[in-house]
C-alpha positions as CSV (number, residue, x, y, z in Angstrom):
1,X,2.8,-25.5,-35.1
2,X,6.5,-25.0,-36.3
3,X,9.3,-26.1,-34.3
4,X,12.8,-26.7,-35.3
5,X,14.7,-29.7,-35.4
6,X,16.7,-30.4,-32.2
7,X,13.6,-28.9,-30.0
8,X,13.1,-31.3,-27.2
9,X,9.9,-30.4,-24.5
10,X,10.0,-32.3,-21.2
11,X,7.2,-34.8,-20.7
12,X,6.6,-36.2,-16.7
13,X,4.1,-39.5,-16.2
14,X,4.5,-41.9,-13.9
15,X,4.7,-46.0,-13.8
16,X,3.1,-47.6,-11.0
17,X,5.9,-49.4,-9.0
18,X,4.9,-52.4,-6.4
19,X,6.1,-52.1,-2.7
20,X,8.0,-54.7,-1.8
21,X,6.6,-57.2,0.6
22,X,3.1,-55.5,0.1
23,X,0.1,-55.7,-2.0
24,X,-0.2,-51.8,-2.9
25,X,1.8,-49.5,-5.6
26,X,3.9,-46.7,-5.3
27,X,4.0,-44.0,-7.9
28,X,7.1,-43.2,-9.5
29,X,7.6,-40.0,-11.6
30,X,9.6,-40.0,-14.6
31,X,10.8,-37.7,-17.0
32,X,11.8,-37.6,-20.9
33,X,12.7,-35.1,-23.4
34,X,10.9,-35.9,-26.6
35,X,10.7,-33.9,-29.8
36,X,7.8,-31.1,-29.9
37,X,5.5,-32.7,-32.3
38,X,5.4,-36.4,-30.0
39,X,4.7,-34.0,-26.9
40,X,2.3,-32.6,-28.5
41,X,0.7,-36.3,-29.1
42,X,1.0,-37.2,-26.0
43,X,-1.0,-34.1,-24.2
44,X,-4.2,-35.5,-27.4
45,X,-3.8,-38.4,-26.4
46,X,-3.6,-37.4,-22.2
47,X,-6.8,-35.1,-23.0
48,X,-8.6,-38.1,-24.6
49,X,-8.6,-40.1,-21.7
50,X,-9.7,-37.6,-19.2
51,X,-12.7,-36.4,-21.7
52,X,-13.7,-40.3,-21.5
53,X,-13.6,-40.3,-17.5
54,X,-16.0,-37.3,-18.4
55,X,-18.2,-38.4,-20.5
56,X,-19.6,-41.8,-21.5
57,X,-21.0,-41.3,-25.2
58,X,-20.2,-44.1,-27.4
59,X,-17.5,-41.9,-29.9
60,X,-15.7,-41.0,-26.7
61,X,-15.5,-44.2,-25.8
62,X,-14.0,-45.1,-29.4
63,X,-11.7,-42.4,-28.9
64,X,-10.2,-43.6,-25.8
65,X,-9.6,-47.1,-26.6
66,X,-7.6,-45.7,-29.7
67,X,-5.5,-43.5,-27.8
């Protein structure tokens, strides 16, 4: 868990982008550099949401909405 200050990891997602002139979306990558511990975060955060499409209990649930 230690990192150094300056210590950037690179984070992908994408942003769903509307075609224009038509009713679907196109995804469009982008990537950051953030500091370590915000990467880190993010990837709780990511794994959050994918235990939720999982599993429908009523903490995971919880947990989703607050990530």
């Amino acid at each position: 868990m230690r990192w150094e200050a300056g210590e950037l990891h690179l984070v992908r997602y994408t942003i769903l982008r509307k075609k224009l002139g038509k009713s679907s979306y196109q995804p469009h990558w982008t990537e950051r550099r953030v500091p370590l511990p915000y990467a880190r975060l993010i990837l709780q955060f990511h794994y959050e949401v994918v235990h939720a499409t999982k599993h429908d209990g009523h903490e995971v649930v919880c947990r989703e909405g607050y990530a």
